[in-house]
C-alpha positions as CSV (number, residue, x, y, z in Angstrom):
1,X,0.0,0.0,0.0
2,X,1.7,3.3,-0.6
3,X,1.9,6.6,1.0
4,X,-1.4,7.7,-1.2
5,X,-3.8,5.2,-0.4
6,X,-3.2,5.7,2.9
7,X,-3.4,9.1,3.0
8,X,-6.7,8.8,1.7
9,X,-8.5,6.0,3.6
10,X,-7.5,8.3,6.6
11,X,-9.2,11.4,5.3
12,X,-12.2,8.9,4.9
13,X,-12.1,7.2,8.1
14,X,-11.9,10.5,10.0
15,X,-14.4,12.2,8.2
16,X,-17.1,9.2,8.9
17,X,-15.9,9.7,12.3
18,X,-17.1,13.1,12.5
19,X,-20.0,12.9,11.1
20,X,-21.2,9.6,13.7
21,X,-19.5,11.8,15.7
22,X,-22.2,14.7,15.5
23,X,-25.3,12.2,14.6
24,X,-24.5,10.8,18.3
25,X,-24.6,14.5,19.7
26,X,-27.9,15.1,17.9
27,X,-29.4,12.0,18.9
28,X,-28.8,12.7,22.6
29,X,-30.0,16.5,22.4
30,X,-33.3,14.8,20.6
31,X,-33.2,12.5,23.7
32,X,-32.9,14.7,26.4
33,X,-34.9,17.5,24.7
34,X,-37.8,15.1,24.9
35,X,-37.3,13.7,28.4
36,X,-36.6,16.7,30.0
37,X,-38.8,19.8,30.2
38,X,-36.9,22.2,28.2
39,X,-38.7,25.2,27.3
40,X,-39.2,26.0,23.6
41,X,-36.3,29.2,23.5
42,X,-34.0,26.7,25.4
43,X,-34.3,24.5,23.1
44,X,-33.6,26.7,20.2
45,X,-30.5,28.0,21.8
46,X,-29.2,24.4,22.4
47,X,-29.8,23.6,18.4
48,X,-28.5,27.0,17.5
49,X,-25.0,25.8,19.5
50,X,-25.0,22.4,18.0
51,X,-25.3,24.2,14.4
52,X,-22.6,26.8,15.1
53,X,-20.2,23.9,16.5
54,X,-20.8,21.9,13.2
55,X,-20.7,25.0,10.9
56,X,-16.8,25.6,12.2
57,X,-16.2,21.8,11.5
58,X,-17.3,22.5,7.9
59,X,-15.9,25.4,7.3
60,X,-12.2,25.0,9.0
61,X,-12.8,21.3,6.3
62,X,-13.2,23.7,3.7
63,X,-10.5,26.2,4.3
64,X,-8.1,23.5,4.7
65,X,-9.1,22.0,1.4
66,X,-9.1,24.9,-0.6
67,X,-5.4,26.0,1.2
68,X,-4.0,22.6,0.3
């Protein structure tokens, strides 16, 4: 296997990692949103965080793409 393969399956491997990564974190914000009694603003603001920390995962990919 050479240097480029590998490079490559890593780039895949961590980007599926990331994205299980955040489906976990949204499945337990559904979770607990729904257990809990969370009122409707304090649910927005916890979706609003969860989209602003996934936003900076997408943009830093892109940046980093577009600089390479």
């Amino acid at each position: 296997m050479n240097y480029e393969k590998l490079v490559l399956y890593e780039n895949l491997i961590l980007n599926f990692m990331l994205i299980f990564c955040v489906l976990f974190i949204v499945y337990t914000i559904l979770t607990i949103t729904k257990k809990t009694n969370i009122s409707k603003f304090g649910k927005i603001i916890i979706w609003f965080i969860l989209f602003l920390g996934c936003f900076g995962f997408i943009v830093k990919s892109i940046i980093s793409t577009i600089v390479t």
